[in-house]
N, C-alpha and C positions, 0 to 999 in steps of 0.2 A: 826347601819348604818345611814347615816344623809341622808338626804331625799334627796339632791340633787344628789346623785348617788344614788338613784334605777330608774332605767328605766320606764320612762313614756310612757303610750301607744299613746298618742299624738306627741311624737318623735319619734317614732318607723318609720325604714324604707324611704320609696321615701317621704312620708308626713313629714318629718325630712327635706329633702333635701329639698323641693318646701318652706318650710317655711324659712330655713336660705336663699336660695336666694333668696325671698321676702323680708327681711331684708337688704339681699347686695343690691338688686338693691334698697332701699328707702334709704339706707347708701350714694350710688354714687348720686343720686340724689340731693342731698346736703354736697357734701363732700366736697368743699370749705369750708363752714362755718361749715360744722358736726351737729349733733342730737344729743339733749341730751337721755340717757333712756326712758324720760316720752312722749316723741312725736310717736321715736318707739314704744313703746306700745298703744299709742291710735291710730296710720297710720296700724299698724300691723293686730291690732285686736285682738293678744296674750297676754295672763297672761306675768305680769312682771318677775316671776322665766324664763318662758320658753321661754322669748327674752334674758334673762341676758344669759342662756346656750346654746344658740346660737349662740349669740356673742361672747364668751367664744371660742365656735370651731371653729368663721367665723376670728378669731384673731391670734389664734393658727395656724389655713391657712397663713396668714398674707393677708388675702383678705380684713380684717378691723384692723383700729389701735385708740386707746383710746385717746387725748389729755390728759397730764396729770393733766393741769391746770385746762380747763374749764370742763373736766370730758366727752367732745362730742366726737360723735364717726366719723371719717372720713375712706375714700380708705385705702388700706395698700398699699405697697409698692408690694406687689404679684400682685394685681388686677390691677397694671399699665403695671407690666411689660409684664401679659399675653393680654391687651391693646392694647400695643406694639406689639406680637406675632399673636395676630388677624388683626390691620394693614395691618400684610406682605399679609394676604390671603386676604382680604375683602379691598382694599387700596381704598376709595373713596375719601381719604384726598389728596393719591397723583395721581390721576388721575382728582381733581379739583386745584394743584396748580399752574400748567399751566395757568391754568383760572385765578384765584384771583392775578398773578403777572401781568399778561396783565390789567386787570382790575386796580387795584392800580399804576401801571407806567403809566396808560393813561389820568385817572381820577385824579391821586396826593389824592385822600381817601383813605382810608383805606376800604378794603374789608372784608368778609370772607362766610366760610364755615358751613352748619351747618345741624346735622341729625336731626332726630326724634326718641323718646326713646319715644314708647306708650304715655302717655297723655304729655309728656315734649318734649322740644327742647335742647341740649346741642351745644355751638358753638366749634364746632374742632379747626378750625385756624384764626387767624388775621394775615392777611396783612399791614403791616403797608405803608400806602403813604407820601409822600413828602411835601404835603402842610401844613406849618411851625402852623397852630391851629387845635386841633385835638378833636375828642371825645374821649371818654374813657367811653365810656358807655356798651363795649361788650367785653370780653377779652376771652381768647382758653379757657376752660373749665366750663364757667357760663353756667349756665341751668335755662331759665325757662318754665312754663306751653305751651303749643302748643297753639298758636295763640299772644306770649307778645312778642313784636319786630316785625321787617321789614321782614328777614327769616322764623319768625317763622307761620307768618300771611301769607305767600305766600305759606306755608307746608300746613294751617289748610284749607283756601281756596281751596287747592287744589283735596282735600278730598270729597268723594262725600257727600250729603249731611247728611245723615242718621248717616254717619258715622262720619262727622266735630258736629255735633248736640248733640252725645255721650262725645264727646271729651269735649265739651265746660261744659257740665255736670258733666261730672265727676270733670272735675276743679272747678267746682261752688263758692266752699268754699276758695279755696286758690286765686283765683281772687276777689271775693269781700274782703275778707281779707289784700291783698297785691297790687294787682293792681285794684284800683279804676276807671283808665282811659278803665279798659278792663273790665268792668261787664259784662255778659253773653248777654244780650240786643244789649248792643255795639258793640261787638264783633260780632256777627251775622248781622248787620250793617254795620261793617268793612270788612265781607268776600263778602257781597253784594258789596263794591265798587270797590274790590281787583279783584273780577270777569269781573268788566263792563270794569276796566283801562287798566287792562291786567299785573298790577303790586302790590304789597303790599305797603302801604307807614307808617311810623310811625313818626307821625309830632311830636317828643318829649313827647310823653307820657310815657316813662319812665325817662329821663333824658330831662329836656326843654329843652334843646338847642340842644341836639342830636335828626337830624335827622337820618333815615335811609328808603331806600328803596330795596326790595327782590323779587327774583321770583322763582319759585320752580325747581328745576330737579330733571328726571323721570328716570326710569326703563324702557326699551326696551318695556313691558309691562302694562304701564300707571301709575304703584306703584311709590308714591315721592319717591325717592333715597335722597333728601336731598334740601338745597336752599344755592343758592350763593346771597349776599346782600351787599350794600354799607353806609357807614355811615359818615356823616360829620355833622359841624354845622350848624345852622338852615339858617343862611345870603348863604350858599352855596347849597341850597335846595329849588330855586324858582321853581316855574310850571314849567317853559320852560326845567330846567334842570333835575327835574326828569322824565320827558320824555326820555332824554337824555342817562340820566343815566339805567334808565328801559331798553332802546333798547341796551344798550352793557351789561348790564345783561343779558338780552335775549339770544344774540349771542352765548355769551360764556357761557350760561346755554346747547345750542344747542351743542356746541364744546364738556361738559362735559358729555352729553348724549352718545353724539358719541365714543368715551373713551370706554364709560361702555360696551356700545354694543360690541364694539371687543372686550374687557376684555370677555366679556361674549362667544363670540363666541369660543374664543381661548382655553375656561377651556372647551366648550362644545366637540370642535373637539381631544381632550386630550385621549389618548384611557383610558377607565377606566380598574381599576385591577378588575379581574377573582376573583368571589366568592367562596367561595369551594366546591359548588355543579359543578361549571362550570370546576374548574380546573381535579375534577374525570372525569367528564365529557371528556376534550380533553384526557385526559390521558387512556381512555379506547376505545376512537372511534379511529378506523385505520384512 
């Protein structure tokens, strides 16, 4: 029998399952550009047989799929479309695009949308605006670290501090590695001034010439829910206007709040279905 089929007791069971979607989710995190093997296995922590048969079943799912050229591993086409089917219930994209079309028809920038994934930021949607020079610095599915960009700084800010401190930490390595402009110093810097403005600003530190400015929305209960942000080039990003710009981010952070809340109410006031202790239960009491 070849080794790879006898059962490991390191795959065995729920500890099987928590380590392939440890994998999925470091797979999504970079699934634009894809991982090769040797990254998963030093981000994992796992021996290289026991990410390869991993990957192997998270494939077979079609929750990941191989490039056959560069050999990197990206999203499958499964892990989009149940993407899609979490949308329908959890819809925070379309309960901000109200917002980011008012936003982009008023301002002529391009706006957008963007969660939080534990220590990263992934952007949901762009808006595209009318004014004929544009950035292209942020596009629906780039992901990075929690605090790099205008949204993403107004999420990490928002955070109390204990917990924005952890964040910045845990990133340690992949910000002074990738973003130079955001070393953990700086960035603790930047949430100092994103506090005092009452807005996140990113004067081109990922891209010169693109600016962007973001603010956070909340949860009924103080939790970010996500940040609505706008972006343009840097001639179109004086003082006076990121003011400007800030205040109807603002608004319409307040409008996308509001959204959530009655989302929220509506699923509360929903009768919930009878468990089966309940249902003997009605079914024996006169």
């Amino acid at each position: 029998m070849q080794p790879d089929s006898v059962p490991t007791p390191d795959l065995s069971g729920s500890q099987s399952v928590d380590r392939a979607l440890r994998l999925l989710a470091l797979v999504g995190r970079e699934s634009a550009s894809g991982l090769p093997l040797s990254e998963l296995v030093e981000d994992s922590g796992l021996n290289k047989p026991t990410v390869r048969r991993l990957l192997l079943a998270l494939m077979r799912a079609g929750l990941v799929e191989q490039e056959e050229r560069s050999r990197r591993y990206h999203l499958g086409e499964e892990a989009f479309v149940l993407g899609l089917l979490s949308g329908q219930r959890h819809g925070l994209l379309d309960l901000a695009m109200e917002s980011l079309r008012t936003l982009s028809d008023t301002t002529q920038d391009s706006s957008f949308f963007s969660i939080r994934r534990d220590r990263f930021v992934i952007c949901l949607h762009r808006e595209e605006g009318t004014w004929p020079v544009r950035t292209h610095a942020l596009q629906a599915g780039d992901q990075h670290p929690l605090g790099v960009g205008a949204g993403s700084l107004a999420m990490l800010a928002a955070l109390p501090d204990a917990e924005a401190a952890s964040m910045i930490e845990a990133n340690r390595a992949i910000l002074d590695a990738r973003y130079p402009a955001y070393a953990p110093a700086q960035l603790k810097a930047e949430i100092a001034l994103t506090r005092r403005q009452g807005f996140a600003l990113n004067p081109g530190h990922i891209v010169a010439s693109s600016w962007g400015v973001g603010v956070p929305v909340h949860y009924p209960d103080g939790r970010v829910a996500g940040a609505l942000s706008i972006a343009a080039i840097d001639s179109r990003m004086q003082p006076q206007r990121q003011e400007e710009l800030a205040e109807l981010l603002r608004h319409e952070a307040r409008q996308v709040e509001h959204r959530i809340a009655a989302m929220l109410d509506r699923r509360q006031a929903q009768p919930k279905p009878l468990v089966q202790h309940e249902i003997r239960t009605a079914e024996t009491t006169p």
